[in-house]
Backbone as XML, in Angstrom:
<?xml version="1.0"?>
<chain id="A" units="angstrom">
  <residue number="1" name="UNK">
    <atom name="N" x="0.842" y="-1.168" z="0.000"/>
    <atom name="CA" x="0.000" y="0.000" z="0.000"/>
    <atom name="C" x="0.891" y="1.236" z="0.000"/>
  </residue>
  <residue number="2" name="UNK">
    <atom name="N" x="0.749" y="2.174" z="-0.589"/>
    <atom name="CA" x="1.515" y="3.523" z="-1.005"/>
    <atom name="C" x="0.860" y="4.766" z="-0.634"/>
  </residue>
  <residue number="3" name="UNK">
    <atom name="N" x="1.115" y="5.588" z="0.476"/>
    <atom name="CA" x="0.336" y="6.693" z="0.545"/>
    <atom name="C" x="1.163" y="7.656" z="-0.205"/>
  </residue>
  <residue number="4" name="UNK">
    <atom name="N" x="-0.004" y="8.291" z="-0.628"/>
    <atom name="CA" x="0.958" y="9.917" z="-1.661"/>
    <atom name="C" x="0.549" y="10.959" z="-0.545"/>
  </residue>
  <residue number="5" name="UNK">
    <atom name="N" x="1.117" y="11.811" z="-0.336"/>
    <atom name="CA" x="1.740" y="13.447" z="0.452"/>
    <atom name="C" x="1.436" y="14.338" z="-0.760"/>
  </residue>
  <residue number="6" name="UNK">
    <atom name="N" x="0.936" y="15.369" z="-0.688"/>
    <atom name="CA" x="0.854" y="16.116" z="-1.177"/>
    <atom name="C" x="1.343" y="17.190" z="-0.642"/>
  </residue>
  <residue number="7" name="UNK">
    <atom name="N" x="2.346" y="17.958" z="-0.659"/>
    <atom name="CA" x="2.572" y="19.469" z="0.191"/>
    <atom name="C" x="3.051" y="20.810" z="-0.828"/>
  </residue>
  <residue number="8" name="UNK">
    <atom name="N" x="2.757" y="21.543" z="0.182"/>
    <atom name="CA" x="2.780" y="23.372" z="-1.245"/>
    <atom name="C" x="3.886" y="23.391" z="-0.470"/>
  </residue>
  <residue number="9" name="UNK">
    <atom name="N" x="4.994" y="23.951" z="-1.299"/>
    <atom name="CA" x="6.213" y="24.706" z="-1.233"/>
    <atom name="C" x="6.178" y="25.339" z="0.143"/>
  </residue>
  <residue number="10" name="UNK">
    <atom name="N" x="4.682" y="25.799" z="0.847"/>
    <atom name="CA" x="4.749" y="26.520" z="1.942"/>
    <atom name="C" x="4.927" y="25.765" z="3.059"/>
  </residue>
  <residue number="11" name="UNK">
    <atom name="N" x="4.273" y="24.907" z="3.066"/>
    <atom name="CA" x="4.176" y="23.429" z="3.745"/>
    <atom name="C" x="5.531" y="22.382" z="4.146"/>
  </residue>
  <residue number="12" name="UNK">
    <atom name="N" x="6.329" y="22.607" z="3.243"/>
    <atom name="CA" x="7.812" y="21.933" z="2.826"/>
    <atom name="C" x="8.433" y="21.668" z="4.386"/>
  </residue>
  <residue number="13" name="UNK">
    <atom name="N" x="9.052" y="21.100" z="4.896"/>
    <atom name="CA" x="9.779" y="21.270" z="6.051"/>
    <atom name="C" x="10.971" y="21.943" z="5.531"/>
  </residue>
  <residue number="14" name="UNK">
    <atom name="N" x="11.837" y="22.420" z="6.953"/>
    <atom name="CA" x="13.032" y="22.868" z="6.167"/>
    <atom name="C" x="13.988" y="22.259" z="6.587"/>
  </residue>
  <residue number="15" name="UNK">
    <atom name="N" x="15.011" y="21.785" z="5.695"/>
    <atom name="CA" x="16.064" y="21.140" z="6.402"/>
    <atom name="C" x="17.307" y="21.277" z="6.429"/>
  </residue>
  <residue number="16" name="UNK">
    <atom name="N" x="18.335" y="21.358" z="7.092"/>
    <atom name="CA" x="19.568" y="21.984" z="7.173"/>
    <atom name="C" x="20.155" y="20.766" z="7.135"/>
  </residue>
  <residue number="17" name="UNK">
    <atom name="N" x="21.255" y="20.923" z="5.680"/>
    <atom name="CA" x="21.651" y="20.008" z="5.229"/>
    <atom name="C" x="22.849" y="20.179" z="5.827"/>
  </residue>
  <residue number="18" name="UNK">
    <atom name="N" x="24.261" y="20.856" z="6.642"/>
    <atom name="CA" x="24.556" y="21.092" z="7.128"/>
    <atom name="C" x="24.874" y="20.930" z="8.500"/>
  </residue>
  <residue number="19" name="UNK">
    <atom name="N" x="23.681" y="20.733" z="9.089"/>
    <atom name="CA" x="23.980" y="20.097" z="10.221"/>
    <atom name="C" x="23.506" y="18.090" z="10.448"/>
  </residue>
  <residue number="20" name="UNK">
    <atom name="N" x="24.884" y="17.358" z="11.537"/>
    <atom name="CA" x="24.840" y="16.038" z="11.073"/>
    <atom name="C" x="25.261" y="15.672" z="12.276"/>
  </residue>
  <residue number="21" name="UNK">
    <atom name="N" x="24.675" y="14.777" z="12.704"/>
    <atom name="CA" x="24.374" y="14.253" z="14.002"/>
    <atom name="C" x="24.892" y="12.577" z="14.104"/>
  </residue>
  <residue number="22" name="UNK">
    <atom name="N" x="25.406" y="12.553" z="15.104"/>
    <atom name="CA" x="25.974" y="11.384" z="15.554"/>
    <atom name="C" x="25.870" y="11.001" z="17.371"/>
  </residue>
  <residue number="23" name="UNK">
    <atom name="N" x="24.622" y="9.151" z="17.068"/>
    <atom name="CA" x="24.499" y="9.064" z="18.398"/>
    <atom name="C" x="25.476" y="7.644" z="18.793"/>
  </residue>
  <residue number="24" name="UNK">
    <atom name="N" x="26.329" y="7.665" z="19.441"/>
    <atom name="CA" x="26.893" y="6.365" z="19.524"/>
    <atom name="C" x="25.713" y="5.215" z="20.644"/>
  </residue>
  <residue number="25" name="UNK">
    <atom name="N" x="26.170" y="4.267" z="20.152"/>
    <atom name="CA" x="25.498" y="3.017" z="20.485"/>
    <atom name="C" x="26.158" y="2.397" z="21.667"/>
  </residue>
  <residue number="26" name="UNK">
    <atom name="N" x="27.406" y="1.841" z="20.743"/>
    <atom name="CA" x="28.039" y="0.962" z="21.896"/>
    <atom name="C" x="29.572" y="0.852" z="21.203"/>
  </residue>
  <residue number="27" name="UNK">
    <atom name="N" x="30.612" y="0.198" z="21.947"/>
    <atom name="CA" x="31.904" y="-0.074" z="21.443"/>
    <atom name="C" x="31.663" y="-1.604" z="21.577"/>
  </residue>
  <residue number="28" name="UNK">
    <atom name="N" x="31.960" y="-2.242" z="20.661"/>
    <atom name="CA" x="31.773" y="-3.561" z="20.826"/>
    <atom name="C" x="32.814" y="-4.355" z="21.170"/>
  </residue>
  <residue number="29" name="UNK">
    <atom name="N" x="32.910" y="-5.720" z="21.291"/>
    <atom name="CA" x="34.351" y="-6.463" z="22.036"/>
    <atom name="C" x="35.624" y="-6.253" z="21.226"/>
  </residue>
  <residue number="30" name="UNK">
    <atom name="N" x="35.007" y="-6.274" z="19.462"/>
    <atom name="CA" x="36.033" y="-6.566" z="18.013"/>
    <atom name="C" x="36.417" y="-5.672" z="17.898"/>
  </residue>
  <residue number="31" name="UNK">
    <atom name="N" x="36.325" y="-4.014" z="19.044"/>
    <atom name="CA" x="36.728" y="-2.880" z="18.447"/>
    <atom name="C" x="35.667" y="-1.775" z="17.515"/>
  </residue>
  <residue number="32" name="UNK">
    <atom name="N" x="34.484" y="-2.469" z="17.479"/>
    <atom name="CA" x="34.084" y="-1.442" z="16.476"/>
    <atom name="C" x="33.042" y="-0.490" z="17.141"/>
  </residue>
  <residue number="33" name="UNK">
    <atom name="N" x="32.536" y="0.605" z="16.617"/>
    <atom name="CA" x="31.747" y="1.536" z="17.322"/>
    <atom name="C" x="30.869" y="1.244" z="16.234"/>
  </residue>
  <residue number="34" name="UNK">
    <atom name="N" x="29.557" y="1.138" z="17.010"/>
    <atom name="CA" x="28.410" y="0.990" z="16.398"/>
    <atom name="C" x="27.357" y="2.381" z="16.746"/>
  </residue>
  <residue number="35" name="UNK">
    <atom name="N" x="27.011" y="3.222" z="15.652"/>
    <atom name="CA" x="26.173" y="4.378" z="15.730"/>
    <atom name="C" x="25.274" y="4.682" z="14.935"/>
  </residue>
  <residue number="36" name="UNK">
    <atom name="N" x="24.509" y="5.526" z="15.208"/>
    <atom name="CA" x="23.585" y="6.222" z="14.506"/>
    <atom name="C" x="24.045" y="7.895" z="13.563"/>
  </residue>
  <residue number="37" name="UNK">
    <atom name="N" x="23.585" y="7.564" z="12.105"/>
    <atom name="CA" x="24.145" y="9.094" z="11.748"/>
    <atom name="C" x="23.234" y="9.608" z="11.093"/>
  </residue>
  <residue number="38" name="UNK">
    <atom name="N" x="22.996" y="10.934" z="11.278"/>
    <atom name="CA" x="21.604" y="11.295" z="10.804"/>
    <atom name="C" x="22.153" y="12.772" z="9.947"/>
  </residue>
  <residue number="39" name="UNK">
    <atom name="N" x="22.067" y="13.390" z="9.081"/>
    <atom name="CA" x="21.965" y="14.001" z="8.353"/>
    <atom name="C" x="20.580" y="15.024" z="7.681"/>
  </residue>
  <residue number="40" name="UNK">
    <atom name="N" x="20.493" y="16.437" z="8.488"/>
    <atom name="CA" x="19.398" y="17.336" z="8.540"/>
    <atom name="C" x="18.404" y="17.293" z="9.688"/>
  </residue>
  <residue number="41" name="UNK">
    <atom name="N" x="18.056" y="15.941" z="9.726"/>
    <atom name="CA" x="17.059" y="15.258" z="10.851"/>
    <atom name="C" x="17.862" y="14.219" z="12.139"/>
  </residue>
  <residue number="42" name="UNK">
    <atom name="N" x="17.915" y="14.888" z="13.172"/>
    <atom name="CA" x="18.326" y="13.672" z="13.977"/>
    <atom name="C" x="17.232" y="12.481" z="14.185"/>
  </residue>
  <residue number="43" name="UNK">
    <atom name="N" x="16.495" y="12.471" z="13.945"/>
    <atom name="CA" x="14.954" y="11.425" z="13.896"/>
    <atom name="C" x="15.261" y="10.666" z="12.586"/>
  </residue>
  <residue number="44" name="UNK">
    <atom name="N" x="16.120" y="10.451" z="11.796"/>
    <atom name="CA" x="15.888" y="9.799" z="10.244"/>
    <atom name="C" x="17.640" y="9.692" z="10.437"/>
  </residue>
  <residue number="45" name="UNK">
    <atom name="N" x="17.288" y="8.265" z="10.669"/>
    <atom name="CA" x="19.334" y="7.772" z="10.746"/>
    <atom name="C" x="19.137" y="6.630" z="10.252"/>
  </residue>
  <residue number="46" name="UNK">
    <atom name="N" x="20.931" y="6.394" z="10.013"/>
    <atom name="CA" x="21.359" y="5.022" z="9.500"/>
    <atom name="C" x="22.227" y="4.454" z="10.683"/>
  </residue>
  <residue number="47" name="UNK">
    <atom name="N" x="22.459" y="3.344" z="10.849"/>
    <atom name="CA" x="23.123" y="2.535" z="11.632"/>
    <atom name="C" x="24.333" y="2.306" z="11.079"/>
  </residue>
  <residue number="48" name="UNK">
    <atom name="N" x="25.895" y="2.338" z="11.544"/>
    <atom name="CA" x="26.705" y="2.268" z="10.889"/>
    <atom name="C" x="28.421" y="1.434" z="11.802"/>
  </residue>
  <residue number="49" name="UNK">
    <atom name="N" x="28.866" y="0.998" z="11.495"/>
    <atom name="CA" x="29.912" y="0.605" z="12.391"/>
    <atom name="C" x="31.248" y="1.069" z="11.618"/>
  </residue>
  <residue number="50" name="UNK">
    <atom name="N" x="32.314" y="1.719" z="12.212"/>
    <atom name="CA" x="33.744" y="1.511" z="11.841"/>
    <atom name="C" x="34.303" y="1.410" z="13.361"/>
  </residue>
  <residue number="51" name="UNK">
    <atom name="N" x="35.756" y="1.229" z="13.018"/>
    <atom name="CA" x="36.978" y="1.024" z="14.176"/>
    <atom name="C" x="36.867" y="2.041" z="14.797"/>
  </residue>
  <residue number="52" name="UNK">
    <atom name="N" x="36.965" y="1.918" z="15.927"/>
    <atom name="CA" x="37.385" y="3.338" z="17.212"/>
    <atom name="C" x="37.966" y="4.515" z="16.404"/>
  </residue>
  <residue number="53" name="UNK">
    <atom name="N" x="38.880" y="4.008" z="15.616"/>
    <atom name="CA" x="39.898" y="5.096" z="15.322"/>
    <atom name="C" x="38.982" y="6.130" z="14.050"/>
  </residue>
  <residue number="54" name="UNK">
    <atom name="N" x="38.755" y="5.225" z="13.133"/>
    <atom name="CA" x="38.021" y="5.941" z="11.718"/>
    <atom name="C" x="36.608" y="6.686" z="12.568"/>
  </residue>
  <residue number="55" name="UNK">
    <atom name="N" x="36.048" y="6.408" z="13.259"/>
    <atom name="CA" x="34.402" y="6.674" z="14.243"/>
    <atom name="C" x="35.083" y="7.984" z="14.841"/>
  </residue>
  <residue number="56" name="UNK">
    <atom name="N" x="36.160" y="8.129" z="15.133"/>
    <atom name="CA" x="36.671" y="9.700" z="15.536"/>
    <atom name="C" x="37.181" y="10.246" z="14.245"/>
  </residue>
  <residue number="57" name="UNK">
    <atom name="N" x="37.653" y="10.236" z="13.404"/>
    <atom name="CA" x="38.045" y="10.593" z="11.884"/>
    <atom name="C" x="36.620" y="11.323" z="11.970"/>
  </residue>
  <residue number="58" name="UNK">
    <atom name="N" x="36.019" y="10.473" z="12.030"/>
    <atom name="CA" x="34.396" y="10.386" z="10.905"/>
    <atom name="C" x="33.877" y="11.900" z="12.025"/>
  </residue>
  <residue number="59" name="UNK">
    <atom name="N" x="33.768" y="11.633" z="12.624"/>
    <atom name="CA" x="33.219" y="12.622" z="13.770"/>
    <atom name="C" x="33.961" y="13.902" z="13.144"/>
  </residue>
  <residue number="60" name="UNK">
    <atom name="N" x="34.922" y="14.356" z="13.244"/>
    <atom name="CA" x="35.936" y="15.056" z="13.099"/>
    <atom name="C" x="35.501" y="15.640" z="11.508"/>
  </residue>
  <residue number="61" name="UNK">
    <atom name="N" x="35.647" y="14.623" z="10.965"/>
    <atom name="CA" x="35.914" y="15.190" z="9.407"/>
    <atom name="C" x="34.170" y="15.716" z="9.123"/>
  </residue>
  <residue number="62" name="UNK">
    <atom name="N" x="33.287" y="15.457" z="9.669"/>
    <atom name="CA" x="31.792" y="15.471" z="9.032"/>
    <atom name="C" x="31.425" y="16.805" z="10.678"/>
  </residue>
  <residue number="63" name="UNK">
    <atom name="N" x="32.454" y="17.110" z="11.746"/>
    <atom name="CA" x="31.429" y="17.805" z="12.307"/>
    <atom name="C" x="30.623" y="17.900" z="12.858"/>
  </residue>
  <residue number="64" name="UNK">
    <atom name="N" x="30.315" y="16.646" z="13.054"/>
    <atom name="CA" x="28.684" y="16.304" z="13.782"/>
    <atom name="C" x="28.358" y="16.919" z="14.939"/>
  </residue>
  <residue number="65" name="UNK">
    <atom name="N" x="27.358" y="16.803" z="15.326"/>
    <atom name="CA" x="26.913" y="17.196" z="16.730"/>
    <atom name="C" x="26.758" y="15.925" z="17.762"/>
  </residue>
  <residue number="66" name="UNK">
    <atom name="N" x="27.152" y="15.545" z="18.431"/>
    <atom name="CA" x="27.255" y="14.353" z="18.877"/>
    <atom name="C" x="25.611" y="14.191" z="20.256"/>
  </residue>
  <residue number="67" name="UNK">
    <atom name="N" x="24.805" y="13.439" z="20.173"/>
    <atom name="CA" x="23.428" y="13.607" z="20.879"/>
    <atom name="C" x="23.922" y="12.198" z="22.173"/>
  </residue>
  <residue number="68" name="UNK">
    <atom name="N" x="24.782" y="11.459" z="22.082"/>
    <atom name="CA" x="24.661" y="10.629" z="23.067"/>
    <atom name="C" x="25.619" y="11.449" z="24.353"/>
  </residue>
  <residue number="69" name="UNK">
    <atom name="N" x="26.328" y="12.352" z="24.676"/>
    <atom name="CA" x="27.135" y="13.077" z="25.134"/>
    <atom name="C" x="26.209" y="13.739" z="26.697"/>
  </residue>
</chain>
């Protein structure tokens, strides 16, 4: 089943593409950090894992706002 949305330009949400959010989960036994990254919306994420080390890169290089803190 498919619902259609209809919205006027006025209606639009707005979203700041710009700001990018990161909630960590957990560090797991293998080393990896398992998180949430959300992009405009902290409510609309992906689940994602890298190494301790790249999960601070990533933080770093993208800026995020970090929500588990």
């Amino acid at each position: 089943m498919t619902t259609q949305i209809n919205l006027s330009s006025d209606e639009m949400p707005i979203v700041d593409l710009t700001r990018k959010y990161v909630s960590r989960i957990e560090r797991r036994d293998d080393g990896l950090v398992s998180f949430e990254f959300a992009i405009g919306w902290p409510e609309l994420s992906v689940d994602l894992l890298l190494p301790e080390p790249a999960f601070t890169a990533f933080c770093q290089r993208h800026q995020v706002t970090r929500l588990d803190s």
